[in-house]
N, C-alpha and C positions, 0 to 999 in steps of 0.2 A: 504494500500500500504506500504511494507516497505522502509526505508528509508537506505541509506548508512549512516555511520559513520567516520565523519572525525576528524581529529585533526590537529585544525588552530592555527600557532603561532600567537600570538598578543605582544609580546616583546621579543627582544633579539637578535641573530644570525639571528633567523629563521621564525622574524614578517612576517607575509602575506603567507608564505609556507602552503600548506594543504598535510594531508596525509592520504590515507584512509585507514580504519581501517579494514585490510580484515580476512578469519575467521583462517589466521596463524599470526595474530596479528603485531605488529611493537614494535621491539627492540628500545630502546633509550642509548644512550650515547657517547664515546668521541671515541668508536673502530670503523673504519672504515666500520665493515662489518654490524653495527648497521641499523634499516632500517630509523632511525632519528639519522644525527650523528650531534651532537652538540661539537665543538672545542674550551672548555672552561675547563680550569685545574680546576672550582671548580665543573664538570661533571666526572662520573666516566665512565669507559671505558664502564660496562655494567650498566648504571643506573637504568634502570625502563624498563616495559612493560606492554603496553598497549594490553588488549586481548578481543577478541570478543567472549562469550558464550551463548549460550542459549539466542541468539537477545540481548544481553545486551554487554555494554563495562566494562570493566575492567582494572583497576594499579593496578601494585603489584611494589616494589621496588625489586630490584633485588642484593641487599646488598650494594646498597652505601651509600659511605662517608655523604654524606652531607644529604639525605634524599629528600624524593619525596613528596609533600604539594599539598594537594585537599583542592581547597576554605579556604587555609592560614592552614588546618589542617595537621600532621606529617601523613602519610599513616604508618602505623602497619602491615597490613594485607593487603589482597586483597581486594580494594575496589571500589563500581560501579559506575562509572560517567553518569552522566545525560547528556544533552544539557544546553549548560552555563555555566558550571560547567566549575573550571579552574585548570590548572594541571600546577603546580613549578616545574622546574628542574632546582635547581641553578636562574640565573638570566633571565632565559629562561621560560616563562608561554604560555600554552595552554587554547585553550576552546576547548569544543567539538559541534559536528556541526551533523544533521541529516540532511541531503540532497536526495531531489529525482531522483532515479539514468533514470530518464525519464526528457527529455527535457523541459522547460518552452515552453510552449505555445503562448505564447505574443511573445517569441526573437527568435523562430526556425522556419525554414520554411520545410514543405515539398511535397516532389512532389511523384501524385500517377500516376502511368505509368498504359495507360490502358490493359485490360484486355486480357492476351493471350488465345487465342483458342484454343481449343485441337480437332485436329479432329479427335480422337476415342470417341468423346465425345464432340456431338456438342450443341449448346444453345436449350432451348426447341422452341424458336422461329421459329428455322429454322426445328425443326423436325415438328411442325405445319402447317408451306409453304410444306414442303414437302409432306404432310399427305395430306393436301388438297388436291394438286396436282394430287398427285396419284388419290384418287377418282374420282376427276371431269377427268381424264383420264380412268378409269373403266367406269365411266357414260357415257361419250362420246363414247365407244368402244358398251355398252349395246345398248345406242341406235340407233346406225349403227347395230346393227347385230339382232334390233329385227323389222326393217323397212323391 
């Protein structure tokens, strides 16, 4: 089953916020039209993005100031985050999260509505009452007409 991919703040502006990671990825920093904006002067307008390829997530820094830090490491290049794995912007850290984009089981309820009918296209049940029918109406006609 695949999983969604989120990214959950755990400190900062944007603790407890999730964002999920879809496959035109999420912008990060201080410009408004970012799809994570974080409102901190030591964020840059366009700081980092996070991208979805080939089932995998990916950071790349996107030329800022300050620099984007996977698991306390400088990100250089593009590089691929795992689940756990925590992503620095500034004073601002992520984790990333797979989640199943189908409901828990234990906390969802659902209801199955029954079954509509189609009457060009009836249950074999009823073509069987019917089938019978018919016969034992041929038989009964036979043997009136062989008395």
């Amino acid at each position: 089953m695949n999983r969604v991919p989120l990214l959950v703040g755990t400190t900062g502006a944007l603790k407890g916020e999730r964002f999920q990671v879809t496959e035109g990825g999420l912008t990060i920093g201080r410009d408004p039209d970012c799809s994570v904006v974080i409102d901190d002067p030591g964020v840059s307008r366009q700081h980092a993005r996070v991208l979805l390829h080939n089932a995998a997530v990916w950071v790349q820094d996107a030329g800022s100031r300050n620099g984007v830090f996977v698991n306390g490491r400088r990100v250089t290049r593009p590089r691929q985050l795992g689940p756990g794995d925590e992503l620095s912007i500034g004073k601002h850290t992520f984790t990333v999260e797979l989640v199943s984009p189908y409901p828990d089981p234990e906390t969802s309820v659902s209801v199955v509505a029954p079954p509509v009918e189609d009457p060009r296209n009836p249950p074999a049940r009823l073509l069987l009452v019917m089938g019978l029918a018919f016969f034992a109406l041929v038989a009964a006609v036979l043997a009136l007409a062989l008395r």
